[in-house]
C-alpha positions in Angstrom: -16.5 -29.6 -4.1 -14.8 -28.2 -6.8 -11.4 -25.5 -6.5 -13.6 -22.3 -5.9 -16.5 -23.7 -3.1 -13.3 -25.5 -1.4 -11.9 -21.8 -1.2 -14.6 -20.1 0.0 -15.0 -22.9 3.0 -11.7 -21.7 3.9 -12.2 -18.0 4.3 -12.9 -18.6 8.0 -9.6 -19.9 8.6 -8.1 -17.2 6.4 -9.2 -15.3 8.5 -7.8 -16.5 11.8 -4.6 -17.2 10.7 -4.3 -13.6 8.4 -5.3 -12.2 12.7 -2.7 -14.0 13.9 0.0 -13.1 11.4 -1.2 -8.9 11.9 -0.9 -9.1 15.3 2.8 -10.6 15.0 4.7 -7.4 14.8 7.3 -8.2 12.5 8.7 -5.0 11.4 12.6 -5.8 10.7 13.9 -2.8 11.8 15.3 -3.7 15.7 15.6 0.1 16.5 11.8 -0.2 16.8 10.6 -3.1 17.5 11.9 -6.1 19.0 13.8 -8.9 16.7 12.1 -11.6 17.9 8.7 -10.4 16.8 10.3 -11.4 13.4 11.6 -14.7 15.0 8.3 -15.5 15.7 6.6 -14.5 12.5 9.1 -16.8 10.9 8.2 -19.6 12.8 5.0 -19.4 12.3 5.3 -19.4 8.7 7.6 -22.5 8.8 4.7 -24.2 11.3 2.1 -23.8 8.1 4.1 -24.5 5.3 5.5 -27.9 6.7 2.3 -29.2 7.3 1.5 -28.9 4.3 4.0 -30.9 3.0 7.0 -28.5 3.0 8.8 -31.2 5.1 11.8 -29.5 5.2 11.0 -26.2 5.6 13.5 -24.6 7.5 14.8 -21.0 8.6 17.5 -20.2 6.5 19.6 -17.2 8.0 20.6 -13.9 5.3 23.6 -11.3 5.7 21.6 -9.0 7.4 20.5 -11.0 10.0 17.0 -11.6 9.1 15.6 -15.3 8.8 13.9 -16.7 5.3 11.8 -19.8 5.5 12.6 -21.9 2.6 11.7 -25.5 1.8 10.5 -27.8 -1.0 7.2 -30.2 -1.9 7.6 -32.7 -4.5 5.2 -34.0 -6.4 4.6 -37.9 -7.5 5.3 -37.3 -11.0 8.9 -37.3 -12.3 8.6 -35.2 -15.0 6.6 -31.9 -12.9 7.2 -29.1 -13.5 8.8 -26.7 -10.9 7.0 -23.9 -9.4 9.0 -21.2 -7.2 6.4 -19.4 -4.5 7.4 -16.1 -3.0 6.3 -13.9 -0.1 7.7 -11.9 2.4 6.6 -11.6 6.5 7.9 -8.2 7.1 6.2 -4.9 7.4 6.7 -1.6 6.9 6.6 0.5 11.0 3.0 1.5 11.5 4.2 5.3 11.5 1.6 7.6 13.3 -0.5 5.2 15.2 -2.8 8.2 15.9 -3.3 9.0 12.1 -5.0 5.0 11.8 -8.4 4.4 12.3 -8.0 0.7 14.0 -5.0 -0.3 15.6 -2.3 -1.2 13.1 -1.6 -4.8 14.9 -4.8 -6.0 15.1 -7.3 -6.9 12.0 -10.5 -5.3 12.0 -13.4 -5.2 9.6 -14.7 -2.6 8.1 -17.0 -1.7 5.1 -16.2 -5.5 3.7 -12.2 -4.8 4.1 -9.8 -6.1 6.8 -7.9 -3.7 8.3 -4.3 -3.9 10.2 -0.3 -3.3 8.8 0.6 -6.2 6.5 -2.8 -7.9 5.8 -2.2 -7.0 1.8 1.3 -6.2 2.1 2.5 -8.9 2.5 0.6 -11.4 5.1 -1.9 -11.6 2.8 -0.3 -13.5 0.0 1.0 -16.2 2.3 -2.4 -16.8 3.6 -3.4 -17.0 -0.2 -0.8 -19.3 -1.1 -1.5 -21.2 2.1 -5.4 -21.2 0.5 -4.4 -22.3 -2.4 -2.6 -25.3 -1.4 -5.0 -26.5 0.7 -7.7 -26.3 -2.0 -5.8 -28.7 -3.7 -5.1 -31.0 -1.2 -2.6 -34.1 -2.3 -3.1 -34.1 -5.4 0.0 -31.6 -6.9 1.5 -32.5 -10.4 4.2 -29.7 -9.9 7.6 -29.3 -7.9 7.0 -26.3 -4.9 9.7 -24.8 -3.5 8.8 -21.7 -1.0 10.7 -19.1 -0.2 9.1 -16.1 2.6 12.2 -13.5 3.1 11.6 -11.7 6.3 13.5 -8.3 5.4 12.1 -7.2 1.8 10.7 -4.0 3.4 14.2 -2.7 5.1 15.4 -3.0 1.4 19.1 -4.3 3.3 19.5 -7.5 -0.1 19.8 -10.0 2.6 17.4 -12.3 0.5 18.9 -11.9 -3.3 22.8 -12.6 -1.3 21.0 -15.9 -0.2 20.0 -16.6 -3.4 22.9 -15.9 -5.3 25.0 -18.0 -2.8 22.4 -21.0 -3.0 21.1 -20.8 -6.7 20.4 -24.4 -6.7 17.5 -24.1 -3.3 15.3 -21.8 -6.0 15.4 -22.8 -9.2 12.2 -23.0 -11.1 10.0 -23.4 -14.6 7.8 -20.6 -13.0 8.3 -18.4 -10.5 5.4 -16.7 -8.6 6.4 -13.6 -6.6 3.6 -12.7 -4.7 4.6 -8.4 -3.6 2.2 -7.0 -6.2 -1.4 -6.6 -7.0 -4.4 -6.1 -9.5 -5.5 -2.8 -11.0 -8.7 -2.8 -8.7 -11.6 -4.9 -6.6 -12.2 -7.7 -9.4 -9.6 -6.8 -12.1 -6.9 -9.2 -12.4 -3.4 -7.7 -13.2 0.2 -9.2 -13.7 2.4 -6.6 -13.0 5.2 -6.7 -15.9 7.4 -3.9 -14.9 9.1 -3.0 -12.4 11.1 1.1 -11.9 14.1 0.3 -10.3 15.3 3.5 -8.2 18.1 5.9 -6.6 18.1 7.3 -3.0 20.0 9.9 -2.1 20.4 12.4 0.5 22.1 15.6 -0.6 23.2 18.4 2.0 23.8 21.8 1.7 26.0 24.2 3.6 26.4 27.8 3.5 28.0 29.0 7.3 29.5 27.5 10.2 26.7 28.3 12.8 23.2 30.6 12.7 23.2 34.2 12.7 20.5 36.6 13.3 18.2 36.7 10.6 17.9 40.7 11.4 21.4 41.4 11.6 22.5 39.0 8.4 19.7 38.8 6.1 19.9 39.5 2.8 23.5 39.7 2.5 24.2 35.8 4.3 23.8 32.8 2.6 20.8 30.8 3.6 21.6 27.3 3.1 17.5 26.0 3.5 16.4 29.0 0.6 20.0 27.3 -1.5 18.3 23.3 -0.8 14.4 25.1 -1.9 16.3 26.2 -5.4 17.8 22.8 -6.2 14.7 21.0 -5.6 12.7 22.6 -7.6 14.9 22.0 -10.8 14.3 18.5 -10.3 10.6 19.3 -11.9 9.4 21.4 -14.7 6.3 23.8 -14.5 4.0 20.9 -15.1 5.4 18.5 -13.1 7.8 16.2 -15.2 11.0 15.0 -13.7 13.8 16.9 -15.2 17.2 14.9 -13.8 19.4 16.0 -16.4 20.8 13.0 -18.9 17.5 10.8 -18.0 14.9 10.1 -21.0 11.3 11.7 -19.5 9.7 10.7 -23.0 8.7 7.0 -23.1 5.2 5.5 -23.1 3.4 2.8 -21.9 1.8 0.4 -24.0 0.1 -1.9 -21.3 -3.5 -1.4 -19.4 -4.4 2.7 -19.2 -4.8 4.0 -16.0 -8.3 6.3 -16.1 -7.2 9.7 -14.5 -10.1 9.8 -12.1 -9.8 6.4 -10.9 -5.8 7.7 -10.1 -7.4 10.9 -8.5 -9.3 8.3 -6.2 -7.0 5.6 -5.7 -4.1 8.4 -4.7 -6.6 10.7 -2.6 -5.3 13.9 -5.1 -7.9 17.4 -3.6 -9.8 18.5 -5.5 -8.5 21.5 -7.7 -5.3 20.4 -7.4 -3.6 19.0 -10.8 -2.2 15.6 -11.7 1.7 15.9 -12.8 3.6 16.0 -16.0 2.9 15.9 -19.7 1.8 12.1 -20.4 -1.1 9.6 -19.2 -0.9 9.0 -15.6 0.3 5.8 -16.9 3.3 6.7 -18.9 4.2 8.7 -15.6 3.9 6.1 -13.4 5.6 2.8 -14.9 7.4 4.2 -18.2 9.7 7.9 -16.8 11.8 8.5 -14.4 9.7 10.2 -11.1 12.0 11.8 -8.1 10.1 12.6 -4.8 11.2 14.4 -2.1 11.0 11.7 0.7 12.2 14.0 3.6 13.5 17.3 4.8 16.5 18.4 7.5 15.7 21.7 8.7 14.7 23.6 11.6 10.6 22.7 12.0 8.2 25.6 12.2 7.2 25.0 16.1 10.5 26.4 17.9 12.6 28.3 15.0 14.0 30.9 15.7 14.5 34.2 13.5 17.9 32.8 12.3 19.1 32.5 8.7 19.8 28.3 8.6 23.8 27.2 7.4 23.2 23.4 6.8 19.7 21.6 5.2 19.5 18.3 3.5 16.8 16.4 1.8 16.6 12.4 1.2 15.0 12.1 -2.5 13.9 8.8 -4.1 14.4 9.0 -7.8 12.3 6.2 -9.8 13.9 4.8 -13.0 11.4 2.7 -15.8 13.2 -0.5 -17.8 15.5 0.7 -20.0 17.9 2.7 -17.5 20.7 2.0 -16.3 21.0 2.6 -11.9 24.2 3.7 -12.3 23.9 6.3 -14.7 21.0 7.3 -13.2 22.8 7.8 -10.1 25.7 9.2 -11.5 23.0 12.3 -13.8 21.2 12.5 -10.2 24.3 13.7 -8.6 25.9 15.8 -11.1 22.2 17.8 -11.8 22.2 18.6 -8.0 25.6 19.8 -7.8 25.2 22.0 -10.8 22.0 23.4 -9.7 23.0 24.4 -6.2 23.3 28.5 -6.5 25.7 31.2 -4.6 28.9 28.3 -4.4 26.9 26.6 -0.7 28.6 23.4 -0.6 27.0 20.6 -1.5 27.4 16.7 -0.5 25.3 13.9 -1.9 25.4 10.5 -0.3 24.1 7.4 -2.1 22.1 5.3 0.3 20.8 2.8 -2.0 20.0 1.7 -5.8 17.9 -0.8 -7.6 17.4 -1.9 -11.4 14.3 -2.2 -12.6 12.8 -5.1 -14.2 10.4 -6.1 -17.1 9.2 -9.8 -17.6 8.7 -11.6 -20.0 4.8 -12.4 -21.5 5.2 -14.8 -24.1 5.7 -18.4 -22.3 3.3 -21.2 -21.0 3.5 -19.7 -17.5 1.6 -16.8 -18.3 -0.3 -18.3 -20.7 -1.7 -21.2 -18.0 -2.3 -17.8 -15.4 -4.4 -15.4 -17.9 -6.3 -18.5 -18.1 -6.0 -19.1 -14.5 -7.0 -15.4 -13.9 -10.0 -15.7 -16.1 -11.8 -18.6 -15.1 -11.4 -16.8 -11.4 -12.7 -13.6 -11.8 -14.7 -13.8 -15.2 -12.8 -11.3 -16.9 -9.4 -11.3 -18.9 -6.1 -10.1 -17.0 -4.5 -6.6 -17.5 -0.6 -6.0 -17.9 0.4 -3.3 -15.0 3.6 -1.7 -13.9 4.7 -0.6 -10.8 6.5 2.1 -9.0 8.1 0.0 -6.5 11.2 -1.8 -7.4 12.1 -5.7 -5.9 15.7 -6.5 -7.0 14.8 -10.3 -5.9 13.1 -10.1 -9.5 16.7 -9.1 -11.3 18.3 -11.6 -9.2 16.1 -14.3 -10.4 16.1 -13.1 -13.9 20.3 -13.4 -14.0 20.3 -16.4 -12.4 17.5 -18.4 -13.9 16.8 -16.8 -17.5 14.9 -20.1 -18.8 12.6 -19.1 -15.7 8.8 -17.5 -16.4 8.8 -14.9 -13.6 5.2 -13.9 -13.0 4.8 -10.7 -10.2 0.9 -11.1 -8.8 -0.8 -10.8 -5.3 -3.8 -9.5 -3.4 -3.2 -5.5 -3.3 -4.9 -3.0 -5.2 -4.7 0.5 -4.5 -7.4 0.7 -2.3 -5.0 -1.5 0.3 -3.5 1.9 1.1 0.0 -0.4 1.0 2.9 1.2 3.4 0.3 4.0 4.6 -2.0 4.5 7.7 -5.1 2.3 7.3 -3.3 -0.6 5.3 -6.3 -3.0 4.3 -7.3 -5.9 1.8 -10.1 -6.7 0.3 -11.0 -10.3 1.7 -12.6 -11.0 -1.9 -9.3 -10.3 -3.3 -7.8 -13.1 -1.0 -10.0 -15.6 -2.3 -10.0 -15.4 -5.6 -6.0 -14.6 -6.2 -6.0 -18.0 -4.3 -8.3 -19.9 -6.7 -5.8 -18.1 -9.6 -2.9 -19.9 -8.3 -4.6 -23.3 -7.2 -5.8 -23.2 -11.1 -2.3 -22.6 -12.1 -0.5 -24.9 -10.5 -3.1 -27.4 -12.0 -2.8 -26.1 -15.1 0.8 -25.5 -15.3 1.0 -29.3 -14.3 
C-alpha cells in the first residue's frame, strides 16, 4: 500500500484513540478540574509516542507545574536531517455545557464531523502526527524529536522557560508546530503569521459605595457610564481599532479572505456589518484588533436603581508583525487613561503579553511541504495568518534562527476552536497526516 491507502486503513484507530484522548479531561486549570486528568493525558501521550520508537520519551516537568512529553527517534542515516514535532494535550474549559449540542468530553459524529473539546484543538494533531508515523513505519531518513506541552492554553510560558533552559532537547532543521489550521475543508494553508497581543484589565472608580440613583443622578459620577465612554474610543465609527500610537494601516499580501465565507465561518447576523476600513484580511492578520473580553459590573437580573462607583473590563488587544508588545502595551495604557472623562480614577493592570511572529517562506522546509501539501489534497497551499499568538514560535525563532519553523494542523474555522461545539473534520485528519508523512520523506 502506498502512504495515502496506509492512512486511510488507519482512520479506525484514529478514531479510538482521538475518543479516548476527548474524554481525558485535561484542562490545566486545577480550579476546575482535577490535575491529574492532565497527569493522565500526559501519560497517555508518552504510552504512543514510545512505541513508536520515541524510546525515551519522558515527562519533563515546566515552571508552572504542568508536564511536557518530550523524547527523540533517530534515524539510520548519519547525515538526517532533524525534524522538531509539536502539539499540545491541553484544552480550553468546556464553558456552558448547556450551550453544546453533544457532551464536550465525549466525541460524537455528526454531519461527517467529530464532535467533543480538543478533537481539533489540539488532540487532533497528535493523533495526526501519531498517523503519520505509523504510515511510514521503520523506514525514517530524518532525526524526530517530539515535544506535546500540556499548558499552551492557560498561556502561563511554562513550555518556552523549558525550552530556553534546555535548548539542546529541541533543536531542529525543521520545526512542525502543529496549533494551526487550513483556510477551509480541502484547502491547505501554512499559517505564516502570527499577532502577538496585550491583556489588560482596566478599572474605573468614581465613589466609595452606591447611592440612590433617584437621589444622586445626574449630578454623581457613574463609574460603569465613565468605563462605556473609554471603550468606545478604542474603535472608530466603522469599526477600526484606534489605540493611540499603533499603525491601523498595513495590508496583507498573503491568501484573501472572501467576506462571505468570514460572514459564515464567524456566524456574523444578517444585517449586521463586518468591521473596519480594509479586507477582512488586512483586519484580521495585518492591524492591531482590541476586544472587549469581559465586563465587571452589577448584571441586569438583581440591580438595583443605584448609580455604580467601581467597573472594570479585561480587553485583549491583538498586535500584527511589526509591533513592538511593549509599546503596544505602554499606547494601550496611556489611551485608556487619557480617555477616561469627569477625573474617575483609573487603574490598568497588565495580565499578560506576547510578540507576534512571521516565518520565514523561502527554505527547503517549505518548499518539501507545498509539495507535500499538494500531492495530498490536489491543490496548491495558501499563506494564512492568524489571530492567536504562540510565543513557543518566538522562542524557537531566538533560539534556533537556522531553523524552518512551519505552523500547520487540522483546524479550519468550521472546528469552532475554543467555542461550544468544538469539531474536526475527520478528512482533515487524514490528509494533514499524509502532508507530513510526505514531508518527512521528502525532507529526508
Amino acid at each position: 500500500m502506498d502512504l495515502r491507502q496506509r492512512i486511510d486503513a488507519l482512520m479506525p484507530s484514529v478514531r479510538d484513540e482521538l475518543t479516548e484522548l476527548v474524554a481525558l479531561r485535561s484542562v490545566a486549570d486545577p480550579r476546575q478540574f482535577p490535575p491529574e486528568e492532565c497527569e493522565r493525558t500526559a501519560e497517555w501521550v508518552r504510552a504512543r509516542f514510545e512505541a513508536l520508537g520515541f524510546a525515551d520519551a519522558r515527562l519533563e516537568e515546566t515552571a508552572d507545574g504542568s508536564h511536557a512529553v518530550v523524547g527523540t527517534r533517530p534515524s539510520a542515516r548519519e547525515d538526517a536531517p532533524t525534524v522538531l514535532l509539536y502539539a499540545h494535550y491541553d484544552v480550553q474549559p468546556p464553558g456552558n455545557e448547556a450551550d453544546w449540542r453533544t457532551p464536550p468530553f465525549e466525541l460524537t459524529e455528526s454531519g461527517g464531523r467529530w464532535y467533543g473539546r480538543g478533537t481539533a484543538d489540539c488532540k487532533g494533531n497528535i493523533v495526526m502526527h501519531l498517523a503519520a508515523l505509523r504510515a511510514i513505519g521503520d523506514d525514517l531518513g530524518v532525526d524526530l524529536r517530539l515535544v506535546v506541552e500540556g499548558s499552551e492554553e492557560q498561556g502561563t510560558g511554562g513550555l518556552e522557560g523549558f525550552v530556553e533552559a534546555n535548548p539542546d532537547l529541541f533543536r531542529a532543521d525543521a520545526i512542525l508546530v502543529c496549533d494551526t489550521g487550513n483556510a477551509a475543508v480541502g484547502r491547505p494553508a501554512a499559517t505564516v503569521s502570527l499577532r502577538g497581543m496585550v491583556n489588560v484589565v482596566v478599572t474605573l472608580e468614581s465613589a466609595t459605595s452606591e447611592v440612590h440613583s433617584g437621589m444622586f443622578g445626574g449630578a454623581a459620577p457613574d463609574a460603569l457610564a465613565a468605563l462605556v465612554a473609554t471603550l468606545a474610543s478604542l474603535r472608530d465609527e466603522e469599526g477600526n481599532t484606534t489605540v493611540d500610537g499603533l499603525d491601523g494601516g498595513q495590508e496583507w499580501t498573503g491568501a484573501p479572505y472572501p467576506p462571505e465565507q468570514f460572514r459564515s465561518d464567524a456566524g456574523v447576523l444578517d444585517g449586521v456589518s463586518l468591521l473596519g476600513d480594509g479586507t477582512v484580511s488586512d483586519m484580521l492578520w495585518a492591524r492591531p484588533a482590541v476586544t472587549i473580553l469581559g465586563i465587571d459590573c452589577p448584571p441586569v437580573i438583581g440591580s438595583a436603581a443605584a448609580i455604580v462607583p467601581k467597573a472594570a473590563a479585561r480587553l485583549n488587544l491583538r498586535i500584527p508583525p511589526g509591533v513592538d508588545p511593549a509599546e503596544a502595551e505602554a499606547g494601550l495604557v496611556a489611551h485608556l487613561k487619557a480617555a477616561v472623562p469627569w477625573g474617575v480614577h483609573c487603574t490598568v493592570e497588565t495580565e499578560a503579553t506576547g510578540s507576534p511572529f512571521r516565518a520565514a517562506t523561502d527554505g527547503p522546509a517549505y518548499r518539501a511541504m507545498a509539495s507535500a501539501m499538494h500531492e495530498a489534497y490536489g491543490v496548491e497551499m495558501t499563506h494564512l495568518g492568524q489571530g492567536g499568538s504562540i510565543p513557543l514560535c518566538n522562542v524557537f525563532d531566538e533560539l534556533y534562527p537556522e531553523a524552518e519553523i512551519f505552523l500547520m494542523g487540522v483546524e479550519e474555522p468550521q472546528a469552532l476552536i475554543h467555542a461550544p461545539n468544538e469539531s474536526v473534520d475527520p478528512r482533515e485528519i487524514a490528509s494533514m497526516a499524509l502532508a507530513e508523512a510526505l514531508f518527512l520523506e521528502r525532507f529526508a
